[in-house]
N, C-alpha and C positions, 0 to 999 in steps of 0.2 A: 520572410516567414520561414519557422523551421519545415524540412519536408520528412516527414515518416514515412519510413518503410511500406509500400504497399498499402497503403491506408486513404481511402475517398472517405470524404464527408461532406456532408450537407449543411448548409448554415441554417441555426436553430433562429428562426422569425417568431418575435415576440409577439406579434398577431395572430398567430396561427392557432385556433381552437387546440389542436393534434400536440403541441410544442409546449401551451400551455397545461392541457389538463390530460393528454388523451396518453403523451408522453411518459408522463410522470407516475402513472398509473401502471401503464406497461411495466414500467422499467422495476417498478413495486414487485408486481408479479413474476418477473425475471427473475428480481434476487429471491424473495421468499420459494421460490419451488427449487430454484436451481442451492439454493445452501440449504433447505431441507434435506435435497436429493441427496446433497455430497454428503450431509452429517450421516443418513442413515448409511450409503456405499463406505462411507470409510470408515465407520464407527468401529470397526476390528484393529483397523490401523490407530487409532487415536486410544486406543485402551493401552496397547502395545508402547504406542509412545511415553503414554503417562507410566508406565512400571518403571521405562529406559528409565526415563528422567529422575524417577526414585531411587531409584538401585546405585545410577550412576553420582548424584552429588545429591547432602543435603538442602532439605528446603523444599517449597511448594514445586507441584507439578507448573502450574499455571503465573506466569509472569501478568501483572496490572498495574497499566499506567493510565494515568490522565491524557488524555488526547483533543486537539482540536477538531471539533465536528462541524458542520454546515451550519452558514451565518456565528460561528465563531461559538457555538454551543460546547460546554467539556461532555467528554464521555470518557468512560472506564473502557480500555483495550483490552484486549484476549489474548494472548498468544503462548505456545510454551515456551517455559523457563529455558534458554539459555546459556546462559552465566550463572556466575557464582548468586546466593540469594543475597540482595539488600550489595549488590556493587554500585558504588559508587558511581552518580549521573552525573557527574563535572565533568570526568572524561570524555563522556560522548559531547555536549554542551560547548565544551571549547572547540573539540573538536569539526562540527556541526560552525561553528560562528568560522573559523577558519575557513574551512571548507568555501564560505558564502564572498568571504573577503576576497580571495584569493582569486575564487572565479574557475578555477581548473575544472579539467575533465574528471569525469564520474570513474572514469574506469568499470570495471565487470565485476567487481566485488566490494569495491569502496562505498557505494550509494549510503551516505551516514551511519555507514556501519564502520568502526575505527579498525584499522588495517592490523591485524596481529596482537589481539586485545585480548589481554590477560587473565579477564574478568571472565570469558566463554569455556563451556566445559568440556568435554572429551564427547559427551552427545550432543551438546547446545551446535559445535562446528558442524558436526551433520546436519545436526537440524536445521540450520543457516541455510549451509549449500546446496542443501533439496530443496527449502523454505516452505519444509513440514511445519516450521516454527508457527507459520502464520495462519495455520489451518484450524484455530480456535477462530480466528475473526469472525468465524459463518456463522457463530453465535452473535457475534455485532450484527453484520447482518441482517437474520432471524428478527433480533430486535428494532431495526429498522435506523439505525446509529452507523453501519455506514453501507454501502453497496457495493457490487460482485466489480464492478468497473469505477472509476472515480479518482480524483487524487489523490494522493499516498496522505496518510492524515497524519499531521504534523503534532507535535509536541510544543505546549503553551510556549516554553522559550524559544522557540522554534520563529512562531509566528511574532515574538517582537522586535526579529530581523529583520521583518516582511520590507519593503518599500512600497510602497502605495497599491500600485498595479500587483505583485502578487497576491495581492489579497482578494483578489478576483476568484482561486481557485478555492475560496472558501462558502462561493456560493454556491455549491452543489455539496452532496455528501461523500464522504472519502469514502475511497474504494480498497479493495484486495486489487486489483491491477489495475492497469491505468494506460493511455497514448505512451508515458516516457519508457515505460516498460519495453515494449514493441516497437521502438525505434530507436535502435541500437544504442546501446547505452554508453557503451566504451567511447564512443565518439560525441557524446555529448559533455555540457558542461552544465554547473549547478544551477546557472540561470537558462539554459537552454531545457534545462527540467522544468525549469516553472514558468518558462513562454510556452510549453507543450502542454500544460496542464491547464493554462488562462484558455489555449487551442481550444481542449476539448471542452474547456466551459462554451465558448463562444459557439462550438459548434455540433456540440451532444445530438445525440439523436440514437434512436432504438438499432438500426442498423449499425450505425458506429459502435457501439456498444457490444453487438452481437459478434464483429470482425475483431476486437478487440481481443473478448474471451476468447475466442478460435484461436489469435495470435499467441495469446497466451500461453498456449499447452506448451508449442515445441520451445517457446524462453524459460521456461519453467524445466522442461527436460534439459537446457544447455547448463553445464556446468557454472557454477560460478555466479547463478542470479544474487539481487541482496534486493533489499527495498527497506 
């Protein structure tokens, strides 16, 4: 079994009143206050953002795609724009299918994000490398499509890679961060991302959850995150 960086967990027991209903509930109330909270405190930064992204190339502030959500439902993503508008998704796609075959490690920037890609703009690289990019999601969120913790939500051709058992991590709702996040990434490999994500299916809980987001700030401050 993989080991994460400083991280206990509890095994989630399908008997347990708490696990099934009391959990689920919680973890509701988690994300609707805590991405309430973030949208109002950053709401200065995200206006700011949206001008960068004008000024800097044209095309919409807001990038949407189709995403795979829990029990394999689609949903529309949030994120800012990036790249260029209307670039080309074979790129990442092949790249993405590779990545799966090969089996290599993730590295600290590579996480299906294609290495020196053309298609990204003079703001989109910042916005990458802070992963300001991804701070529209809290609108996912909000809507309750995906949560603050959870597996990184895969893209439909994504998921027709799966082999059986990864599909495990499509029985919870995708998150803004996740187990693979906080357990060092550069040393991980593609499928050691999605034995860590089946992990945190098998053994979620409100606590792990909460250790999670805490993990999160200083990975998010280290240079170089992707997801």
């Amino acid at each position: 079994m993989i080991q994460s960086d400083d991280i206990s967990m509890t095994p989630d027991d399908a008997r347990d009143p708490w696990a099934r209903i009391g959990y689920p509930i919680a973890k509701r109330c988690l994300d609707l206050g805590g991405a309430m909270l973030l949208l109002i405190a950053l709401l200065p930064l995200l206006v700011l953002v949206a001008i960068w992204i004008k000024r800097d190339s044209p095309g919409p502030v807001l990038f949407r795609q189709k995403r795979t959500g829990q029990h394999g439902r689609p949903f529309t993503i949030y994120k800012f724009r990036s790249m260029v508008a209307d670039a080309d998704e074979s790129v990442h796609r092949d790249y993405f299918i590779g990545l799966l075959k090969r089996g290599e490690q993730l590295g600290d920037a590579t996480m299906f994000k294609v290495p020196s890609d053309s298609r990204v703009t003079r703001a989109g690289a910042f916005l990458r490398k802070t992963s300001v990019d991804e701070l529209p999601q809290l609108f996912n969120v909000v809507l309750g499509e995906m949560s603050l913790v959870g597996p990184r939500p895969p893209i439909p051709y994504e998921v027709e890679q799966y082999e059986p058992w990864m599909r495990r991590r499509l029985d919870v709702p995708p998150g803004m961060s996740g187990l693979w996040q906080v357990s060092g990434r550069s040393r991980l490999s593609v499928e050691d991302m999605f034995r860590l994500d089946v992990e945190y299916v098998e053994r979620r809980s409100l606590a792990l959850d909460l250790k999670i987001l805490l993990l999160t700030i200083p990975t998010v401050l280290r240079p170089g995150r992707a997801a």
